[in-house]
N, CA, C and O of each residue as an XYZ file, in Angstrom:
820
protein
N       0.842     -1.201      0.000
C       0.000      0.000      0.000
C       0.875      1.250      0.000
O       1.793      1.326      0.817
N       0.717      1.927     -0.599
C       1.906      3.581     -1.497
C       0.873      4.396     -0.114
O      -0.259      4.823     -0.339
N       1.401      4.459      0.967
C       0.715      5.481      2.349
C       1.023      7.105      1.734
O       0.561      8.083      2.322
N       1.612      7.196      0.852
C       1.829      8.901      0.302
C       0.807      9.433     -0.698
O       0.839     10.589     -1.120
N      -0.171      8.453     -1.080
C      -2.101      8.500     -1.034
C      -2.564      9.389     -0.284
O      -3.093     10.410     -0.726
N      -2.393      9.054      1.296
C      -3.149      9.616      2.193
C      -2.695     10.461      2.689
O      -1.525     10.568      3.057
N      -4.097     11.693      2.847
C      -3.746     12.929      3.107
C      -3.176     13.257      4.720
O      -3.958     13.115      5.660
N      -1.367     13.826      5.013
C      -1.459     13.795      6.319
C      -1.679     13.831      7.853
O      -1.132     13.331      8.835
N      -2.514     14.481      7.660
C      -4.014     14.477      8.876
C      -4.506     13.278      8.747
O      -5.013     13.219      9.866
N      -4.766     12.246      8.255
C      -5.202     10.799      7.882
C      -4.378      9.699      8.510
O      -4.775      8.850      9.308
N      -3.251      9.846      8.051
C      -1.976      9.470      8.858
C      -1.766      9.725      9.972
O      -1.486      8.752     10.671
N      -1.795     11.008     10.610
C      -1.723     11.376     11.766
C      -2.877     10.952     12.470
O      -2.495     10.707     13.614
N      -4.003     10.756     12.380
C      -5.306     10.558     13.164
C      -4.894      8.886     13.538
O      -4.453      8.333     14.545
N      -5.350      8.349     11.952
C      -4.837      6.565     11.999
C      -3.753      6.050     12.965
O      -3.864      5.040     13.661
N      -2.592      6.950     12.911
C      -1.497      6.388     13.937
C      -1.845      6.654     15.517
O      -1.623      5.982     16.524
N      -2.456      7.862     15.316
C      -3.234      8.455     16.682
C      -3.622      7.315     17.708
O      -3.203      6.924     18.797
N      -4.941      6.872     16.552
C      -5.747      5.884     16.929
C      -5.471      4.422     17.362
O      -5.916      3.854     18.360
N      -4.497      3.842     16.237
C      -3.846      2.297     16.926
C      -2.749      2.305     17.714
O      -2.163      1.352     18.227
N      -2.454      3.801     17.781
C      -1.394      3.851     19.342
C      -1.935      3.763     20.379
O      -1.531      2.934     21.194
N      -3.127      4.681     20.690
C      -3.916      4.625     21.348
C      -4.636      2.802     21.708
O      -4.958      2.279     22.775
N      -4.649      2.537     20.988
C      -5.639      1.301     21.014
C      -4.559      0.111     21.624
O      -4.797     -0.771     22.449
N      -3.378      0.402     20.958
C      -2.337     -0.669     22.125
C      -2.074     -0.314     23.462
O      -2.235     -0.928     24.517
N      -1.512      1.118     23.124
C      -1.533      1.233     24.754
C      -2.724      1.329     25.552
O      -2.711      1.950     26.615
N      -3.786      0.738     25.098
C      -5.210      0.443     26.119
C      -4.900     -0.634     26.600
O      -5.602     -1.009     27.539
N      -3.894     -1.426     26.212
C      -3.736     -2.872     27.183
C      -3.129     -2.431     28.251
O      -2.201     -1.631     28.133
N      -3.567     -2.898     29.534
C      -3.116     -2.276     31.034
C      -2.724     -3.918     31.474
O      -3.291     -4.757     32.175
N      -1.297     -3.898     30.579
C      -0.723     -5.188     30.916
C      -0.224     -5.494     32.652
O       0.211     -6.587     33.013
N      -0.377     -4.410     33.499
C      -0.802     -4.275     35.154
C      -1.668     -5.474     35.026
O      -1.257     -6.622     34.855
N      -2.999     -5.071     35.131
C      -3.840     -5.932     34.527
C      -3.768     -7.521     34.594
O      -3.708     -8.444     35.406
N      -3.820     -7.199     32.926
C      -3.788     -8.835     32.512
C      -2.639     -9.672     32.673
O      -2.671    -10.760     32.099
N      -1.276     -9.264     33.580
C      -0.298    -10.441     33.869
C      -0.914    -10.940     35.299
O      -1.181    -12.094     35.632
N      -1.059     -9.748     36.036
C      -1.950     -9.642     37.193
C      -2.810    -10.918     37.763
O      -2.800    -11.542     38.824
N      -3.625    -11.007     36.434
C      -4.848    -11.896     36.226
C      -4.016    -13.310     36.015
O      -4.195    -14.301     36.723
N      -2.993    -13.227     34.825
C      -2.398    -14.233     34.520
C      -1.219    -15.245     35.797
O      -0.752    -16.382     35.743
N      -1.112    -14.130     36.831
C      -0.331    -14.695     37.860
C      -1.757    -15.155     38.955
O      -1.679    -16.104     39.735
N      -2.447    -14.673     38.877
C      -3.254    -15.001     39.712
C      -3.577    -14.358     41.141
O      -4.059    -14.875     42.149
N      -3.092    -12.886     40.851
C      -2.733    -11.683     41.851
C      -4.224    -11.038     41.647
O      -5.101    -11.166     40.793
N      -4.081    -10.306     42.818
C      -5.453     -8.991     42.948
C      -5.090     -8.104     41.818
O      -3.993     -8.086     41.260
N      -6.230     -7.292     41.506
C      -5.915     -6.532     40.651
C      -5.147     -5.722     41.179
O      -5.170     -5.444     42.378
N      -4.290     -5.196     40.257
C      -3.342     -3.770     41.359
C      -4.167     -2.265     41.557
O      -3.829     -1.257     42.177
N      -5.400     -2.572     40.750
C      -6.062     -1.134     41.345
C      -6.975     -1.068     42.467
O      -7.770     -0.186     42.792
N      -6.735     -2.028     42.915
C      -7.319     -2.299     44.586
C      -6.872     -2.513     45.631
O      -7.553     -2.802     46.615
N      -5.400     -2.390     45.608
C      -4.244     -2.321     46.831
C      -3.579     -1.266     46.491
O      -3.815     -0.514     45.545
N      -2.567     -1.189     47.423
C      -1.321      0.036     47.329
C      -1.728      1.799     46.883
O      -2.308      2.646     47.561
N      -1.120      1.895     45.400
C      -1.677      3.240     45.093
C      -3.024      2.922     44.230
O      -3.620      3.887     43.752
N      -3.463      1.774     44.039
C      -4.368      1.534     43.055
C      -3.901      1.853     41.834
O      -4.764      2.065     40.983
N      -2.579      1.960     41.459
C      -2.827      2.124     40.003
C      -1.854      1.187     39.311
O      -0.764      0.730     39.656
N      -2.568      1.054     38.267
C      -2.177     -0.250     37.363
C      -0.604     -0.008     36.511
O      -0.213      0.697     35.581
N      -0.223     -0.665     37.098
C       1.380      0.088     36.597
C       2.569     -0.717     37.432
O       2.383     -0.971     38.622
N       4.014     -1.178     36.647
C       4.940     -2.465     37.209
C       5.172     -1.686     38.847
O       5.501     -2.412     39.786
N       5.005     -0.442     39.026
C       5.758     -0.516     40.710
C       4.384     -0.898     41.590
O       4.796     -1.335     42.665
N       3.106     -0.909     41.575
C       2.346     -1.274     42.481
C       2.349     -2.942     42.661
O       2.385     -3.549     43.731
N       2.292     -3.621     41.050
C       2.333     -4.476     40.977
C       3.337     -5.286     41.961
O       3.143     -6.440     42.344
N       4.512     -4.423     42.319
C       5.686     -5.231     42.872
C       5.244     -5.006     44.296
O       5.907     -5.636     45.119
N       4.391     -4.341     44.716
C       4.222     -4.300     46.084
C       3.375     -5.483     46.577
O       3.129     -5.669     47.768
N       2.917     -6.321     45.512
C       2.327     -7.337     45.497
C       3.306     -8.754     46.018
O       2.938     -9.772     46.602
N       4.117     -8.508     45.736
C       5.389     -9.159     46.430
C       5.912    -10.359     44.734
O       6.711    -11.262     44.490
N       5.115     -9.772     44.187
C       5.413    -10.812     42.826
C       6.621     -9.970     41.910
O       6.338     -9.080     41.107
N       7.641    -10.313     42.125
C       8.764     -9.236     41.176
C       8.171     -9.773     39.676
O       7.631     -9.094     38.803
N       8.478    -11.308     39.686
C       8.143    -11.559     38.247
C       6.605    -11.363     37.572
O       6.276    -11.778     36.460
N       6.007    -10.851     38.234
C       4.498    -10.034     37.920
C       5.183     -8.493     37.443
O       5.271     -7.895     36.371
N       5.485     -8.296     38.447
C       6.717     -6.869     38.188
C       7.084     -6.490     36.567
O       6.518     -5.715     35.796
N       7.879     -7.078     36.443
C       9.050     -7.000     35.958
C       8.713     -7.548     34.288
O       9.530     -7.484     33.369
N       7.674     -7.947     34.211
C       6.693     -8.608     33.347
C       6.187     -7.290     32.407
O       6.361     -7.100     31.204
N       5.318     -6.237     33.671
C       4.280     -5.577     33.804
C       5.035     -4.584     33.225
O       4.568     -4.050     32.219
N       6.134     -4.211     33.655
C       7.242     -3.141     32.874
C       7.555     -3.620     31.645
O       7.086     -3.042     30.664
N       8.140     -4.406     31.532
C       8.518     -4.827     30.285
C       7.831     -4.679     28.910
O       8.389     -4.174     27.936
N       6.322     -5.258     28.917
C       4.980     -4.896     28.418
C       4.721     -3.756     28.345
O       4.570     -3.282     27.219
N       4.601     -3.043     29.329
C       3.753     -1.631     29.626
C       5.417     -0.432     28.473
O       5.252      0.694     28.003
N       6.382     -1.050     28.422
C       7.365     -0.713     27.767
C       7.404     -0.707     26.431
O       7.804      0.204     25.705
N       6.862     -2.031     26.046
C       7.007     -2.655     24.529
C       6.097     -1.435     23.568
O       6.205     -0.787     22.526
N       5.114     -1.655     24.771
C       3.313     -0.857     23.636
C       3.673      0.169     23.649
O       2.851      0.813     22.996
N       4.621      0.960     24.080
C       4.907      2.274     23.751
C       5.782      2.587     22.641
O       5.749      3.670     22.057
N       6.857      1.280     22.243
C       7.683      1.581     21.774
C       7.604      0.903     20.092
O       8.210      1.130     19.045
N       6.644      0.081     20.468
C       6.115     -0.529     18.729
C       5.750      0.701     18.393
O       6.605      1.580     18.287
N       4.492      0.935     18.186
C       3.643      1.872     17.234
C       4.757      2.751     16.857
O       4.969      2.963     15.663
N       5.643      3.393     17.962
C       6.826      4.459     16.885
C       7.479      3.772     16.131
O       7.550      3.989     14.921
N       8.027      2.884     16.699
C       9.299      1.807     15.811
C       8.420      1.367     14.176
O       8.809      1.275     13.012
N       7.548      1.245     14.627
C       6.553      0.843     13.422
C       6.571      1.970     12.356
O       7.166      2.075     11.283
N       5.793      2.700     12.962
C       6.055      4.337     12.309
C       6.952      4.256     11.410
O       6.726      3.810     10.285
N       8.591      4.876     11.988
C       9.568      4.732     11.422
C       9.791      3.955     10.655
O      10.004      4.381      9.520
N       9.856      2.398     10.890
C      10.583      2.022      9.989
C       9.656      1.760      8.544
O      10.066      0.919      7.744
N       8.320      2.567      8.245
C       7.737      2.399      7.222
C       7.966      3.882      6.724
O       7.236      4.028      5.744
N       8.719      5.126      6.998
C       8.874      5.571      6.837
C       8.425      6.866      7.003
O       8.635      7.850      6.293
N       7.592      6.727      8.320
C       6.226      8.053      8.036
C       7.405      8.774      8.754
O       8.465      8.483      9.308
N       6.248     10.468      8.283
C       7.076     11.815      8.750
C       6.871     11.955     10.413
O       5.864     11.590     11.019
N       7.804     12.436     10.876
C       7.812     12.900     12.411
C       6.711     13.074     13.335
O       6.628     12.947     14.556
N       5.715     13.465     12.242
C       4.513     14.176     12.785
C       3.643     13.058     13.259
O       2.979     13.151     14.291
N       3.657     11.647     12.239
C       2.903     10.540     11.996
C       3.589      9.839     13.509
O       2.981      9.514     14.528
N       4.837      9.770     13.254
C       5.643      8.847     14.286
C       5.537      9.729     15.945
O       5.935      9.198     16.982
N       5.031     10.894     15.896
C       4.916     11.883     17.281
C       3.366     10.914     17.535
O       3.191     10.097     18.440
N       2.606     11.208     16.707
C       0.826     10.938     17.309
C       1.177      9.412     17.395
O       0.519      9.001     18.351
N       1.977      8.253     16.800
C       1.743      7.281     17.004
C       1.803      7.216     18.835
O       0.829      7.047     19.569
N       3.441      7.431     19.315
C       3.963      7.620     20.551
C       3.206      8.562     21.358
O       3.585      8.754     22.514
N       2.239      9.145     20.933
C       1.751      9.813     21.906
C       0.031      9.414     22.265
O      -0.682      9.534     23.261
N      -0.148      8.923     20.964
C      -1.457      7.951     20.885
C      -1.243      6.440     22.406
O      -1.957      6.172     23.372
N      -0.246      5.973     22.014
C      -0.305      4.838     23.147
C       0.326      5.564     24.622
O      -0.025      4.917     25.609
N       0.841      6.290     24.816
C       1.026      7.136     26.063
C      -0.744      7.519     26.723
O      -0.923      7.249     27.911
N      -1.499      7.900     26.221
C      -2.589      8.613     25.756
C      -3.464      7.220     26.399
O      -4.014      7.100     27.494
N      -3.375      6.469     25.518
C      -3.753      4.711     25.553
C      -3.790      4.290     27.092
O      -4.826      4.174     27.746
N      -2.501      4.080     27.564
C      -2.128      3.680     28.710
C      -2.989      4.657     29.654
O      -3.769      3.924     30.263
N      -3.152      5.770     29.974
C      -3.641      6.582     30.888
C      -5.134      6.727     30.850
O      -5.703      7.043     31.895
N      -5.823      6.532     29.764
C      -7.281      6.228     29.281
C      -7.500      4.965     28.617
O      -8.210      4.960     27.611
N      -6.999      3.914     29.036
C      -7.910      2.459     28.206
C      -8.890      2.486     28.151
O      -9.473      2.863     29.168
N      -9.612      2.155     27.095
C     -10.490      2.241     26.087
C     -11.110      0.685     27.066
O     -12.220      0.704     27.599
N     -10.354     -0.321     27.135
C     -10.326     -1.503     27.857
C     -10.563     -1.517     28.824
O     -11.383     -2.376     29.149
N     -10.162     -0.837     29.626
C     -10.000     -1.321     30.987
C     -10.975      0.094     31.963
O     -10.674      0.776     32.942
N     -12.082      0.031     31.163
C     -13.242      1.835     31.767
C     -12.069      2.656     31.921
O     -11.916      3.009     33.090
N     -11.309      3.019     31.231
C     -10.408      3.968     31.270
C     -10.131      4.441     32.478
O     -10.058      5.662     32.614
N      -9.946      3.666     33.477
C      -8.642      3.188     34.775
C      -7.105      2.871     34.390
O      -6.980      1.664     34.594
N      -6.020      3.333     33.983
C      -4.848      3.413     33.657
C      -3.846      3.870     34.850
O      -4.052      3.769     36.060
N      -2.848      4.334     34.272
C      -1.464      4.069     35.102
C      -1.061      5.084     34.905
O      -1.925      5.930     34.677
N       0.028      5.435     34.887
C       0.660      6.713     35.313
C       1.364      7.417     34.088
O       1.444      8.622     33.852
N       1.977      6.072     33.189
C       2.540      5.793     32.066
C       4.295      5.814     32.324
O       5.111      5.425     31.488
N       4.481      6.124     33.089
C       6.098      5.899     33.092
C       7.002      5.343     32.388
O       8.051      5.874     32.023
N       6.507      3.851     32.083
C       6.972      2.718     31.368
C       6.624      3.302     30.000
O       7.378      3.936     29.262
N       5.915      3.120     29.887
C       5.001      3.243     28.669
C       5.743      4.544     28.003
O       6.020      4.661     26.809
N       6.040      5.636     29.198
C       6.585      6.767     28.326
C       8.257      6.773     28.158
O       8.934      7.764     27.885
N       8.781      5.314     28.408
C      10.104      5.137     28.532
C      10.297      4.490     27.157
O      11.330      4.585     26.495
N       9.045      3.730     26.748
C       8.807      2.628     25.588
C       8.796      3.541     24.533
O       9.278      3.129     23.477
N       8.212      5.082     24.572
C       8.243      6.133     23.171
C       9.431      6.529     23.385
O      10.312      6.175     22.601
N       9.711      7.285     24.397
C      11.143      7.909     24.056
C      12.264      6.789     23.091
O      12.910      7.037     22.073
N      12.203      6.064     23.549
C      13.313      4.682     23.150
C      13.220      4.690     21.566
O      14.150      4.545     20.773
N      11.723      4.920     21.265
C      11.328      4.448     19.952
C      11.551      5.650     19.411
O      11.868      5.440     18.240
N      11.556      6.900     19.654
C      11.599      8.308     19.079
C      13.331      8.193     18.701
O      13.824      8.354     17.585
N      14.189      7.814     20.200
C      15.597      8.002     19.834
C      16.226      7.267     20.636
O      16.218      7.640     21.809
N      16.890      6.135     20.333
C      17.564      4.988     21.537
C      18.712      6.430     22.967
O      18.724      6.423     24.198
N      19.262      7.150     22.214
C      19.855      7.684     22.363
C      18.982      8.704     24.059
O      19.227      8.774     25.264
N      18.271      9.100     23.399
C      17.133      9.871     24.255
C      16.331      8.961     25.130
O      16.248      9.108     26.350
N      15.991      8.410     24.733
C      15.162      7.157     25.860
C      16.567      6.665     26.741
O      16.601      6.503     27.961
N      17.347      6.534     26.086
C      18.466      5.948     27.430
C      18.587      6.514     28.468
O      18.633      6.107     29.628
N      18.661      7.882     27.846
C      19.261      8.856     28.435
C      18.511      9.370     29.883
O      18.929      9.443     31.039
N      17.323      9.660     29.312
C      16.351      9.282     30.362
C      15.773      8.301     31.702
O      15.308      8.543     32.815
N      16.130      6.913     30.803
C      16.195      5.561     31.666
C      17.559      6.269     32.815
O      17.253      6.764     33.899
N      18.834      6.201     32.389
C      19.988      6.588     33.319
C      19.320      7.645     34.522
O      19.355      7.449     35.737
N      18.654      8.916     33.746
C      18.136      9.757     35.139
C      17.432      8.976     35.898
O      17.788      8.786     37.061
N      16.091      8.268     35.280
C      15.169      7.490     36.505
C      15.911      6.514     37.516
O      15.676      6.497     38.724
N      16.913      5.633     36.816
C      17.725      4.689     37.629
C      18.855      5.303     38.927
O      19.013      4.713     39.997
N      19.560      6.592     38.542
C      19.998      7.062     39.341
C      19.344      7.710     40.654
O      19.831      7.511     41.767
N      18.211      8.496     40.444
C      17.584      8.647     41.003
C      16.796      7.535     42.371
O      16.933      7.402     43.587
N      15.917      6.890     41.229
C      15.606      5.099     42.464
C      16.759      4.545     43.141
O      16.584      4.039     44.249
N      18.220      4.576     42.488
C      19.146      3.715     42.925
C      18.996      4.958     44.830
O      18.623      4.694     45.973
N      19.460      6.057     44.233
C      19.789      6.840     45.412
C      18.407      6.974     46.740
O      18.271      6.647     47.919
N      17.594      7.649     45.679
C      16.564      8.062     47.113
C      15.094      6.546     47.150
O      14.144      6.474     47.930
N      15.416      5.707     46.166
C      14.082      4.777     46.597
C      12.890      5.101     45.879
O      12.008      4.272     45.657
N      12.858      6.045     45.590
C      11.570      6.390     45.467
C      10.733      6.660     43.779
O      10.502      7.762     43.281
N      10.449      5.464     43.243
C       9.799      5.095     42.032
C       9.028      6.922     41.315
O       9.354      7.435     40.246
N       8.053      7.471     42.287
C       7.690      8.388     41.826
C       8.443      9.738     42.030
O       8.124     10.626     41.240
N       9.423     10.046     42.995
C      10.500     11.197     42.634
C      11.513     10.740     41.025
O      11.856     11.567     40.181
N      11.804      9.251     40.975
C      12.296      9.330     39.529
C      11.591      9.550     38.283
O      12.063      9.978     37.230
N      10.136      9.126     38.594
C       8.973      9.351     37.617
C       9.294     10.932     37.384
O       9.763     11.342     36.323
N       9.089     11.498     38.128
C       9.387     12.823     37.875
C      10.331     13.524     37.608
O      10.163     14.331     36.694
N      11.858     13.471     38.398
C      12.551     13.905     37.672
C      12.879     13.570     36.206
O      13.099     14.407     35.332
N      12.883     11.691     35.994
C      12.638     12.183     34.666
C      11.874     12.539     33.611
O      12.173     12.172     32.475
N      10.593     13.440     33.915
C       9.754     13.614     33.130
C      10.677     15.312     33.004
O      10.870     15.923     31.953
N      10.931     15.566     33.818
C      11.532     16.655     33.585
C      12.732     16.805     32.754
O      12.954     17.593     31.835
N      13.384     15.975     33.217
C      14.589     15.856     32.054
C      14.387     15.769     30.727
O      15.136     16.296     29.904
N      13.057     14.902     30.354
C      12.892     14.235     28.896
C      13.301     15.378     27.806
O      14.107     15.372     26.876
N      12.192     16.594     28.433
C      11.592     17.304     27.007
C      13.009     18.549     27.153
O      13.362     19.160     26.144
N      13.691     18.784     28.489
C      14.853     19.080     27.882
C      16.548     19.013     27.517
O      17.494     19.792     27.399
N      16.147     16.962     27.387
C      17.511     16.858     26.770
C      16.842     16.752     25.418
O      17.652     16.584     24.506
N      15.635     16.805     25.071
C      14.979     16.242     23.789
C      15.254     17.729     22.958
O      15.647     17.559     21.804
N      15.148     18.715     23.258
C      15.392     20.204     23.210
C      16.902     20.562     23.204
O      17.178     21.290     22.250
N      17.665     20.342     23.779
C      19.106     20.850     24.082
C      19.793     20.071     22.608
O      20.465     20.740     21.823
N      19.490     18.439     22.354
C      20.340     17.647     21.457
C      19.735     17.935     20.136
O      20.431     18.352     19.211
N      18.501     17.734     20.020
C      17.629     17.603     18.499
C      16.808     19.006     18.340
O      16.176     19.299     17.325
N      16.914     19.799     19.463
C      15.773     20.968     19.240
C      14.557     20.917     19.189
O      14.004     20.064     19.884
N      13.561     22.015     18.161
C      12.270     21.729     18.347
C      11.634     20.964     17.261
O      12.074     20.527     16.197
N      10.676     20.930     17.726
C       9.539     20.195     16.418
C       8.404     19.157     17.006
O       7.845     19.381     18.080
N       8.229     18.447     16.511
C       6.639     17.990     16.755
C       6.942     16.802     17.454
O       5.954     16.322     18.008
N       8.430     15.914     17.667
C       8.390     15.071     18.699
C       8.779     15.875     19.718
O       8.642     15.247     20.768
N       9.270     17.153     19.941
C       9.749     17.843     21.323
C       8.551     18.282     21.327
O       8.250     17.881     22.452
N       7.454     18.887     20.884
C       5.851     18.709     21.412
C       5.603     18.042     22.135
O       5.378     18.325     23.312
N       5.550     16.191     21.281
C       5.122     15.220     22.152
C       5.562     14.857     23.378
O       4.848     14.427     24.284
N       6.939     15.055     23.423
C       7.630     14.348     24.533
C       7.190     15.743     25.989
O       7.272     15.379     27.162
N       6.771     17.193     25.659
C       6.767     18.373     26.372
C       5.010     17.803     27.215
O       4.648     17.980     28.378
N       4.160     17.015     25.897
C       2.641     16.707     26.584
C       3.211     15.596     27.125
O       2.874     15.567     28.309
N       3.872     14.710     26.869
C       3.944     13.059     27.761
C       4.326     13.670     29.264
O       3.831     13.301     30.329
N       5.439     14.810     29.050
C       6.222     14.933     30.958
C       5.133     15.826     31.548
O       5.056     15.895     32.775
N       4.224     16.566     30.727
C       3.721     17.485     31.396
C       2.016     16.418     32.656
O       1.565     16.421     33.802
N       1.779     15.711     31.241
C       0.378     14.626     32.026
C       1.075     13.569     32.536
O       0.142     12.789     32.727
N       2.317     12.841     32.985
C       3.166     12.338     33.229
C       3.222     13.021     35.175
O       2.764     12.571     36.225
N       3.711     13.775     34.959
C       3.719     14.819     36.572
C       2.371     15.382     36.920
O       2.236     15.958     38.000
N       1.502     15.277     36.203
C      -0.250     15.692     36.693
C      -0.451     14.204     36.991
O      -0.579     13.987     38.196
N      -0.503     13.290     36.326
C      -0.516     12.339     37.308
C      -0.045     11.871     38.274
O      -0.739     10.960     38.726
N       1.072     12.128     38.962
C       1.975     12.165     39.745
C       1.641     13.028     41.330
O       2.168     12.885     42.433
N       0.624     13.878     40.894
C       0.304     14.388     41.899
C      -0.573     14.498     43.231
O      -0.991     15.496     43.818
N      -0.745     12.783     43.583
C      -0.885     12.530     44.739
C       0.574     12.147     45.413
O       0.859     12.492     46.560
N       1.420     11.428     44.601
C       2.869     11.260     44.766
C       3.292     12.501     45.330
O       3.769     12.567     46.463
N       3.097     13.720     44.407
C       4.043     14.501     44.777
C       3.319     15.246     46.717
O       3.715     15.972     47.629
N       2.273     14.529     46.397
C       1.931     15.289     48.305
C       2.319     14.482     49.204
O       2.710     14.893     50.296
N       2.278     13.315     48.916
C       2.920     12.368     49.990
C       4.458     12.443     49.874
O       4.996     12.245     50.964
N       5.247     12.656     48.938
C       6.605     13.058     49.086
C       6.664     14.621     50.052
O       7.539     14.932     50.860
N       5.853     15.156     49.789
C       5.996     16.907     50.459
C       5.943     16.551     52.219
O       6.478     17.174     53.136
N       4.916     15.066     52.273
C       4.826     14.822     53.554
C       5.503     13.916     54.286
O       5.557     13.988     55.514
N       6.168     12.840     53.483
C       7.214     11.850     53.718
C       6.377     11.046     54.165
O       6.511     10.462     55.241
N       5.182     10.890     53.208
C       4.595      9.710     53.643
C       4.463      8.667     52.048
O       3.372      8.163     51.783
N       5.671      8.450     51.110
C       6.002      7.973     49.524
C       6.312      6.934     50.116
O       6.910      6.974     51.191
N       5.982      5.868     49.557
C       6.162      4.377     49.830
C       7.157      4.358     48.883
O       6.918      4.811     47.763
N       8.552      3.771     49.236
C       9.756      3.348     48.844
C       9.411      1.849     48.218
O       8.691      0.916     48.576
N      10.544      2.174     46.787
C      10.326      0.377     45.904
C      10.655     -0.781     46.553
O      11.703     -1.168     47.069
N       9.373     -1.347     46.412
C       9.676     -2.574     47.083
C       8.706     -3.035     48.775
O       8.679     -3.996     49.544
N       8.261     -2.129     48.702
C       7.673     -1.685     49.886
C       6.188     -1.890     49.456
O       5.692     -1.199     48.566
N       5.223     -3.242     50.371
C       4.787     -3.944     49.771
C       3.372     -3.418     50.495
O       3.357     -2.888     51.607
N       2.398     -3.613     49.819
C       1.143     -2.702     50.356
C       0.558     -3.100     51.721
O      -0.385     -2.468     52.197
């Protein structure tokens, strides 16, 4: 199929849409189910996403749940790309399943925070940039523990190493909406950090 047919608003909507539609799997969720665990939106922080899951005491539920919640972010761009669409196509794909994850379509649109999920676009936008990012979140957890102070710092970092290396354009858009609803979700986190009452990784509900 010759995709340079379709008019780019067409492209952009379409990629919109089956980004969206993968990242509606709240693989929290369905490994959840598949281990034979509570749902994770009924313990801990309630939300469906690999760090509650681990408070479940199941790493390999964990570690599963990331991995997944990783992948669906990072197909639809990788996809994108390697068929060749323009920036714009490959921004709404990655921002369609970010989007996905936080509103499933699946799951009464009960979602997660997207962390993973927004680790799975960056990666797919630029190995380089998604690493780069991964390194802030890991340093961060390694030092203070705390899953949602790295959520955040690196949401902050994203959009400006994404800015400082490549500049602007329509994936430094996307990546500016992923950190910005990224840290709005974050913000029961960020009151229980203000109060030192943040449940540290690993720290089981």
């Amino acid at each position: 199929m010759n995709l340079s047919q379709f008019n780019p608003l067409t492209l952009v909507a379409l990629a919109a849409v089956i980004g969206y539609l993968v990242g509606s799997l709240s693989f929290a969720v369905i490994v959840s189910r598949l281990f034979g665990l509570a749902d994770p939106r009924s313990y801990g922080s309630g939300n469906p996403g690999a760090t509650n899951v681990l408070r479940s005491g199941n790493k390999a539920a964990a570690i599963l749940t990331l991995v997944f919640d990783a992948i669906k972010g990072y197909v639809p761009v990788i996809v994108a790309k390697q068929m060749g669409l323009p920036d714009m196509v490959v921004a709404a794909a990655g921002l369609g399943a970010f989007l996905g994850h936080l509103w499933p379509v699946f799951f009464k649109f009960e979602g997660g925070k997207g962390v993973a999920t927004a680790a799975g676009v960056l990666l797919g936008f630029s190995g380089a940039l998604g690493g780069s990012v991964l390194l802030v979140w890991i340093a961060m957890a390694v030092i203070f523990r705390y899953s949602s102070l790295a959520a955040l710092t690196a949401a902050i970092a994203a959009p400006l190493i994404q800015l400082y290396f490549w500049g602007a354009g329509v994936i430094t858009i996307s990546v500016v909406v992923m950190s910005v609803l990224l840290i709005w979700r974050h913000e029961a986190n960020i009151r229980k950090l203000l109060a030192g009452q943040e449940s540290k990784l690993g720290q089981k509900a």
